[in-house]
C-alpha positions as CSV (number, residue, x, y, z in Angstrom):
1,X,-24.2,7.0,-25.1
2,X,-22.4,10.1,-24.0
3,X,-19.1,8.7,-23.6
4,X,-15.8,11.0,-24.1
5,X,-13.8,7.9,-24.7
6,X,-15.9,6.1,-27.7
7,X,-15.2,9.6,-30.0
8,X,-12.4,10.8,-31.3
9,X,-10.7,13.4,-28.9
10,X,-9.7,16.7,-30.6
11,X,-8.0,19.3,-28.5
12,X,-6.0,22.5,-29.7
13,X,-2.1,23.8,-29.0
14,X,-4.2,25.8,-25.9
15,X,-5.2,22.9,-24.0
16,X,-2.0,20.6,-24.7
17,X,0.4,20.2,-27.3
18,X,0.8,16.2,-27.9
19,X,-0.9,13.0,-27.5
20,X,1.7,12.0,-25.3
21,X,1.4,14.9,-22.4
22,X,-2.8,14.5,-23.0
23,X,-2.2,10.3,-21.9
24,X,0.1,11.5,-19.0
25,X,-1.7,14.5,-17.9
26,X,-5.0,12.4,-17.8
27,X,-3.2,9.6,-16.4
28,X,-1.7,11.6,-13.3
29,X,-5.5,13.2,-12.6
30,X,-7.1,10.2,-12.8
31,X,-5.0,8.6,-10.1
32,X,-5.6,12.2,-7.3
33,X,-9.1,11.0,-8.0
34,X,-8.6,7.4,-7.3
35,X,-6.8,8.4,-4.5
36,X,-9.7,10.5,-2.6
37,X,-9.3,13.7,-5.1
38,X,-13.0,15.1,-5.6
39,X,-13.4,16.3,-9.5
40,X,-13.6,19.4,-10.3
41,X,-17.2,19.4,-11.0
42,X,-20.3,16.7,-11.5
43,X,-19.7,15.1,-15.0
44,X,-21.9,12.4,-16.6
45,X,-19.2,9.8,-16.8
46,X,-18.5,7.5,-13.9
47,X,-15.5,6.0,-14.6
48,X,-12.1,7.7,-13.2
49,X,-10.2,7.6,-16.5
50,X,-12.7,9.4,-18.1
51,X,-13.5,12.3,-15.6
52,X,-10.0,13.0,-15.6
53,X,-9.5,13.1,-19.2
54,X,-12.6,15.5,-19.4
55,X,-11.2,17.6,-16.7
56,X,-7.6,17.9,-18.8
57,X,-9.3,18.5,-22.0
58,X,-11.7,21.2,-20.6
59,X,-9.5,23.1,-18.9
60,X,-10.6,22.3,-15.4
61,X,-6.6,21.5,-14.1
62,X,-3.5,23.1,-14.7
63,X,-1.3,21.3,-17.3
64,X,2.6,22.1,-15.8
65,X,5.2,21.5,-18.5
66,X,8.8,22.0,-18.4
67,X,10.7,23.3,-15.5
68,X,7.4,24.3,-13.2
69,X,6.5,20.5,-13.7
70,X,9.8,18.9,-12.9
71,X,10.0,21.4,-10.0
72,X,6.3,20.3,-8.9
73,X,6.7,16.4,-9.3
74,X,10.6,17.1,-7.1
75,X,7.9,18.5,-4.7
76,X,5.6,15.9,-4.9
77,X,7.8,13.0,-4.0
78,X,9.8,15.2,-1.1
79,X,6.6,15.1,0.5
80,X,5.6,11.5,-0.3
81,X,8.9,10.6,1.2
82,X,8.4,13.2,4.8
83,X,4.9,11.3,4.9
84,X,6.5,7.6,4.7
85,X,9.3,7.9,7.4
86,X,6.7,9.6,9.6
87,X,4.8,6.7,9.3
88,X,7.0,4.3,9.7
89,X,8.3,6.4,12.5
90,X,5.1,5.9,14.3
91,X,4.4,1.8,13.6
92,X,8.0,1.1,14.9
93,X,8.0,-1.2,17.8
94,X,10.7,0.7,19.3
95,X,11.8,-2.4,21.7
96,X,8.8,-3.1,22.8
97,X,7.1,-6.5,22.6
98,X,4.1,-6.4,19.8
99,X,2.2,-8.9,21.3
100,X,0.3,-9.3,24.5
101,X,1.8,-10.9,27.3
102,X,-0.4,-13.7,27.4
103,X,0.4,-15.1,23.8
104,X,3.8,-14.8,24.9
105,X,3.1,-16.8,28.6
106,X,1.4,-19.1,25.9
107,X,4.3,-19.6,23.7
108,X,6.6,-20.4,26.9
109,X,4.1,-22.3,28.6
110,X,5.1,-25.0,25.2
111,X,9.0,-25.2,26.5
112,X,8.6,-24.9,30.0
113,X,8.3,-28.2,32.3
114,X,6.3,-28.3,35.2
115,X,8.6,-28.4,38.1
116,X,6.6,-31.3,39.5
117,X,7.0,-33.7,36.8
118,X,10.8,-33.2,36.4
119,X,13.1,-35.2,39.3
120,X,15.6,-34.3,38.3
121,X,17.3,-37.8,36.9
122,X,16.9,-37.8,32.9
123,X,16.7,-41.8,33.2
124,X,14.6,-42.1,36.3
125,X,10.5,-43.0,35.8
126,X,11.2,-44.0,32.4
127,X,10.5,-47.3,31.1
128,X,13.1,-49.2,28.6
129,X,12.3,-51.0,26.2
130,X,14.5,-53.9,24.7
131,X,14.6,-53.9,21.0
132,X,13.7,-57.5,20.7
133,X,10.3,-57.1,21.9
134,X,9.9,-54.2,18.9
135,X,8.2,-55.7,15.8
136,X,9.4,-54.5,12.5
């Protein structure tokens, strides 16, 4: 079985310098390429958390640490941010009605009368019934 995450991982001060910053650096990777990010090249593994810890652990990405990173990940979310008020910017009803005019004829059609059944007198037409004749 040639799987990277059954053996023990061994990596040098080159690649990275802690466990911690492998699991986040792997982490980050593997979600650009569960997010539509091709890999770097054809591996053997098909599973997302592995290509991306092979990619960090051979090299294949850039590692950023310290003020280049923080400076990337500022960049990062400034664009995530443009991208979600253009969106929402155009999916905004902006007054106008979001459905079609016949579902809302529909709607009304439920609360309007017909002008010939209504004569105007709430009382007139209707029948009253005596509450003796009710059975309980």
């Amino acid at each position: 079985m040639n799987d990277i995450i059954s053996q023990p991982i061994e990596y040098t001060d080159e690649i990275i310098d802690s466990h911690y910053r492998l699991v986040i650096a792997a982490a980050k990777r593997t979600r650009q390429i569960m997010e539509g990010h091709p890999p770097v090249q054809a591996w053997p593994y098909h599973k997302e958390t592995t290509i991306g810890l092979a990619e960090v652990l051979e090299k294949k990405i850039p590692v950023l640490i310290g003020a280049p990173a923080v400076l990337a990940e500022h960049k990062h979310r400034e664009a995530l941010r443009a991208a979600r008020k253009q969106e929402e910017y155009l999916h905004s009803p902006r007054g106008y009605a979001r459905e079609s005019a016949e579902a809302i004829q529909a709607d009304l059609g439920h609360y309007q009368e017909e002008p010939s059944s209504y004569s105007g007198d709430p009382g007139e037409g209707a029948e009253e019934e005596s509450y003796d004749d009710k059975e309980i």
